[in-house]
C-alpha positions as CSV (number, residue, x, y, z in Angstrom):
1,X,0.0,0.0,0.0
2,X,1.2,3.8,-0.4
3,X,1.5,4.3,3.1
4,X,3.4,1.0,4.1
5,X,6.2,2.5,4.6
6,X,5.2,5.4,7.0
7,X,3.2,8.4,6.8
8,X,6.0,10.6,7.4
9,X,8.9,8.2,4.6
10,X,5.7,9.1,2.3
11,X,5.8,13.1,2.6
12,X,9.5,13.2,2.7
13,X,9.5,11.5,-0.7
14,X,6.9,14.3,-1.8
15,X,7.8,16.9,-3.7
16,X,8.3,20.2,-2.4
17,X,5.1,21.8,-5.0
18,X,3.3,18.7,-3.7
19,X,4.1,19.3,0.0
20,X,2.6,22.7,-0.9
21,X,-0.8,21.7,-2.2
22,X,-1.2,19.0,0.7
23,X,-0.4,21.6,3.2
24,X,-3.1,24.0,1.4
25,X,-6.1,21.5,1.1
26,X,-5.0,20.0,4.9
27,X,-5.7,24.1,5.9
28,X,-8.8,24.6,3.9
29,X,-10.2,21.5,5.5
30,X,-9.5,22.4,8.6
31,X,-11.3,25.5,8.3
32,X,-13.7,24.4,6.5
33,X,-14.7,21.6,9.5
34,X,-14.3,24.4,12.1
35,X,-17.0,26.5,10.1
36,X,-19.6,23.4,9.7
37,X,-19.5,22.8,13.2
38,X,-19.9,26.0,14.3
39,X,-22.9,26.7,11.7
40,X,-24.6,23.6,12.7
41,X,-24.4,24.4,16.3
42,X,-25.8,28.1,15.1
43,X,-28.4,26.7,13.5
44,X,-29.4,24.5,16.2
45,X,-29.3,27.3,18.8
46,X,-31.7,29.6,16.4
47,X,-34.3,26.8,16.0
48,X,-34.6,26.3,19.6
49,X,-35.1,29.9,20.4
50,X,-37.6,30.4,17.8
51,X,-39.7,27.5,19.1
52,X,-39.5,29.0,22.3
53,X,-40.4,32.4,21.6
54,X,-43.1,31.5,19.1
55,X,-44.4,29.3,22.1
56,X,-44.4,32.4,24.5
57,X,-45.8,34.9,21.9
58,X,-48.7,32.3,21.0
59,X,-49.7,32.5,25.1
60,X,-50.1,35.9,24.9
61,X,-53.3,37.4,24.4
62,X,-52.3,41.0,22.7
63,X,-49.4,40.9,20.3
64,X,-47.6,43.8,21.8
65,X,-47.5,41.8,25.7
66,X,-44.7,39.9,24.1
67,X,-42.4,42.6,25.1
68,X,-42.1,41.1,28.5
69,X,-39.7,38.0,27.5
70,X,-37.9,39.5,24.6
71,X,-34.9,39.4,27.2
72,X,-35.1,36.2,28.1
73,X,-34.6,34.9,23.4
74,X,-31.5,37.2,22.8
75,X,-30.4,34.7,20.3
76,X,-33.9,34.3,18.3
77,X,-34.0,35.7,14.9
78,X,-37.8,35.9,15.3
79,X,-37.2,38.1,19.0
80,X,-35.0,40.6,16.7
81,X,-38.1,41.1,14.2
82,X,-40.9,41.2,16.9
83,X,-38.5,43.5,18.5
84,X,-38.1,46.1,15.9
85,X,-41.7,45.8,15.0
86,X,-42.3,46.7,18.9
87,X,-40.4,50.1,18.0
88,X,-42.3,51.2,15.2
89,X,-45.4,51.3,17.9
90,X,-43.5,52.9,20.9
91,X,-45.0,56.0,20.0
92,X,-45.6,58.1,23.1
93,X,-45.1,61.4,21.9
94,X,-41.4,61.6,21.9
95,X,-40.1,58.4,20.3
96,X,-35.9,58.2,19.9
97,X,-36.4,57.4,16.3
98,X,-37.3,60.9,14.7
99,X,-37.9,59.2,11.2
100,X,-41.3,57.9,12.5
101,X,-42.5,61.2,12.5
102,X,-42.3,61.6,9.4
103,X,-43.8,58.4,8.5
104,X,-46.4,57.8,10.6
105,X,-50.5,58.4,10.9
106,X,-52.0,60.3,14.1
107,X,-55.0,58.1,14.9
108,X,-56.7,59.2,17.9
109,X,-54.7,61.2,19.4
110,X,-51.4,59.0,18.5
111,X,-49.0,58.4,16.1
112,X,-49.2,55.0,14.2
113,X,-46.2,53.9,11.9
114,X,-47.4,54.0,8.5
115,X,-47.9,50.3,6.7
116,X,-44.7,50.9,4.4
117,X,-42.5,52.3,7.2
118,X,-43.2,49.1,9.2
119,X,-42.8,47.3,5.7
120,X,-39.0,48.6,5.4
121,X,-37.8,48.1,9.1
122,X,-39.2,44.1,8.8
123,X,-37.3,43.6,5.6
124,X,-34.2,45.4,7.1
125,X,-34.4,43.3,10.3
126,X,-35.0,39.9,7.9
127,X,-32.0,41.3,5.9
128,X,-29.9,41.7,9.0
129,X,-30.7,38.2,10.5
130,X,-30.0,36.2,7.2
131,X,-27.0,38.1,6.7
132,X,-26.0,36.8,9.9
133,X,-26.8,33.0,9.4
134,X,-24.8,33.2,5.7
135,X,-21.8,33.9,7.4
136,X,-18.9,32.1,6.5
137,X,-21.1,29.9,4.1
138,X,-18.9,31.7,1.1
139,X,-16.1,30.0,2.2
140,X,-17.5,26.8,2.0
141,X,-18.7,27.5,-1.3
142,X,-15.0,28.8,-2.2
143,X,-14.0,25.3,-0.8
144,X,-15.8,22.8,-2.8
145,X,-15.5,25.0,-6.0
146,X,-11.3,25.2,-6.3
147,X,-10.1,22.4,-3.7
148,X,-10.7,20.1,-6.4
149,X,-8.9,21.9,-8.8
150,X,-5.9,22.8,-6.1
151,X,-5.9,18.7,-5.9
152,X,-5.7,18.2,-9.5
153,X,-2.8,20.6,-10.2
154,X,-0.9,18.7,-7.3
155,X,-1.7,15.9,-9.2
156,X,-0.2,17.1,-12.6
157,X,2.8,18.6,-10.8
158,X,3.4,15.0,-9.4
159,X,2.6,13.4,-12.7
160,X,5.1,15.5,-14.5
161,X,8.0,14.6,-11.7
162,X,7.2,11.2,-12.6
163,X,7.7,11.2,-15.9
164,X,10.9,13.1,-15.5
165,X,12.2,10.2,-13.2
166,X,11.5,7.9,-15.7
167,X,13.4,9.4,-18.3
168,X,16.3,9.9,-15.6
169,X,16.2,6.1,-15.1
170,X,15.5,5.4,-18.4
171,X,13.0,2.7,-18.0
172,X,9.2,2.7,-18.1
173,X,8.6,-0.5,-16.3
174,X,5.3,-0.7,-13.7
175,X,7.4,-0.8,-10.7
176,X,9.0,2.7,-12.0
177,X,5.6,4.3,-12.8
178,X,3.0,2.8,-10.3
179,X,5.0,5.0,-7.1
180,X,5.3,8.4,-8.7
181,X,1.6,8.3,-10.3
182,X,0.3,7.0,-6.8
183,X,1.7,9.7,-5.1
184,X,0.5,12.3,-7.5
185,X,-3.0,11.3,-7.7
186,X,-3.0,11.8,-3.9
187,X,-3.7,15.0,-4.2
188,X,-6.8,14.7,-6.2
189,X,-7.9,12.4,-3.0
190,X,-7.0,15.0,-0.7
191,X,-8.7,17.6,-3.1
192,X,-12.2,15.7,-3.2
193,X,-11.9,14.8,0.3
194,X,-12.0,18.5,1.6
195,X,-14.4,19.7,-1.5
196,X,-17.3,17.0,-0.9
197,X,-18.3,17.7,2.8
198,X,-17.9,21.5,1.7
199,X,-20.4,21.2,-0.8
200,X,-23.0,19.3,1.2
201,X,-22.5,21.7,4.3
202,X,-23.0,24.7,2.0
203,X,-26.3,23.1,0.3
204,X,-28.0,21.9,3.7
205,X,-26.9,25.6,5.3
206,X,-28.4,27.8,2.2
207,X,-31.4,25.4,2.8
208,X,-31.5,26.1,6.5
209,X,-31.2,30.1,6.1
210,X,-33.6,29.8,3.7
211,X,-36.2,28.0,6.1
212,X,-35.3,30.4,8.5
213,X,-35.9,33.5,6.3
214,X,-39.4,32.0,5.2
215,X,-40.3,31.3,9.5
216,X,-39.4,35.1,10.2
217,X,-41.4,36.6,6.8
218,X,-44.4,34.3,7.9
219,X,-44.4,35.9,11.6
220,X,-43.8,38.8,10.2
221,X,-47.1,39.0,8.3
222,X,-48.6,37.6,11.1
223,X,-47.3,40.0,13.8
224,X,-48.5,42.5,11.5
225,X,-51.8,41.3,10.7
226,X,-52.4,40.6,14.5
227,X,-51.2,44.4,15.1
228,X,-53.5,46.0,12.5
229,X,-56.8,44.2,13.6
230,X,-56.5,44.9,17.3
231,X,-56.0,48.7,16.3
232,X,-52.8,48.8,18.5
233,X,-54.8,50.1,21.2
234,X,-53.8,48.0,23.8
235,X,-50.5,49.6,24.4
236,X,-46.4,48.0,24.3
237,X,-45.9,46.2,27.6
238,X,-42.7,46.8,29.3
239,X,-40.4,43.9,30.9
């Protein structure tokens, strides 16, 4: 087998372009390992704290009553949109965000955020979640697209030094061939090896973000339905 002799006999006989590439695709797997585990823990943290919230927010009987255990789902993407949707309703008069009063409609004695300024800050709050959650998920992409390639050109390199063994010898028997081509076409192992559970991790992430971006525009549209029917009359409960 290649590695009969010893991991270590096998590098030294490497190449030093060949040492190269291996050290390259070794480092982009790495990486690319550290990212998938943290993504999937991510991913895993979100989805718990959006069950939970949605659980608390479904006990409440007016939508704005929420308020009260925002604190507790920090790391919910669906606390971060019911939160800025909270703000566009904290209108008592002297609200810290001074574009709502240009943008808003004085119902009964109070301001109410007009249906396309509440519009804007929900898709700049869904923007600013998924944003988050795609972190990182470039590099993955990056990963399975030129690893591949980085193992292939090892390969060539290797192939080549081969060939120019065998014309040193000057024979072209099995036993001079079969070692440098082995050796070469480890690369293209080491290549696939880091590019394959790239490419999977960056399909079943993109899916995951985009699950998550379809939960938050659904509570969204909710939230906001919920909002206009009562009239917003009931008030924003404070924790």
């Amino acid at each position: 087998m290649l590695f009969r002799s010893g991991f270590v006999e096998f590098l030294s006989s490497l190449s030093l372009v060949s040492k190269i590439v291996l050290l390259a695709l070794v480092l982009f797997s790495i990486a690319s390992w550290a990212i998938i585990l943290y993504k999937w823990r991510l991913f895993r943290a979100l989805n718990t704290s959006d069950q939970r919230f949605l659980k608390v927010f479904s006990q409440q009987e007016y939508p704005l009553e929420a308020t009260r255990e925002v604190h507790r789902h920090k790391e919910s993407a669906l606390a971060v949109v019911y939160v800025e949707v909270v703000r566009c309703y904290q209108l008592d008069g002297h609200s810290a965000d001074s574009r709502l009063a240009d943008e808003s409609l004085r119902v009964g004695g109070e301001n109410l955020p007009t249906q396309r300024y509440v519009e804007r800050v929900l898709a700049h709050a869904i923007q600013e979640q998924i944003n988050k959650t795609e972190a990182y998920l470039p590099f993955l992409a990056t990963t399975g697209n030129i690893t591949p390639f980085v193992g292939l050109l090892g390969t060539v390199l290797g192939i080549i030094d081969a060939f120019r063994e065998i014309g040193i010898q000057g024979t072209a028997s099995i036993s001079a061939v079969a070692p440098g081509v082995a050796e070469a076409l480890v690369a293209t192992a080491a290549g696939l090896f880091t590019a394959i559970p790239a490419v999977i991790a960056y399909n079943y992430f993109l899916s995951r973000v985009r699950q998550m971006a379809f939960r938050m525009d659904r509570f969204a549209i909710e939230l906001t339905n919920a909002l206009e029917m009562r009239g917003i009359r009931e008030g924003v409960g404070q924790p």
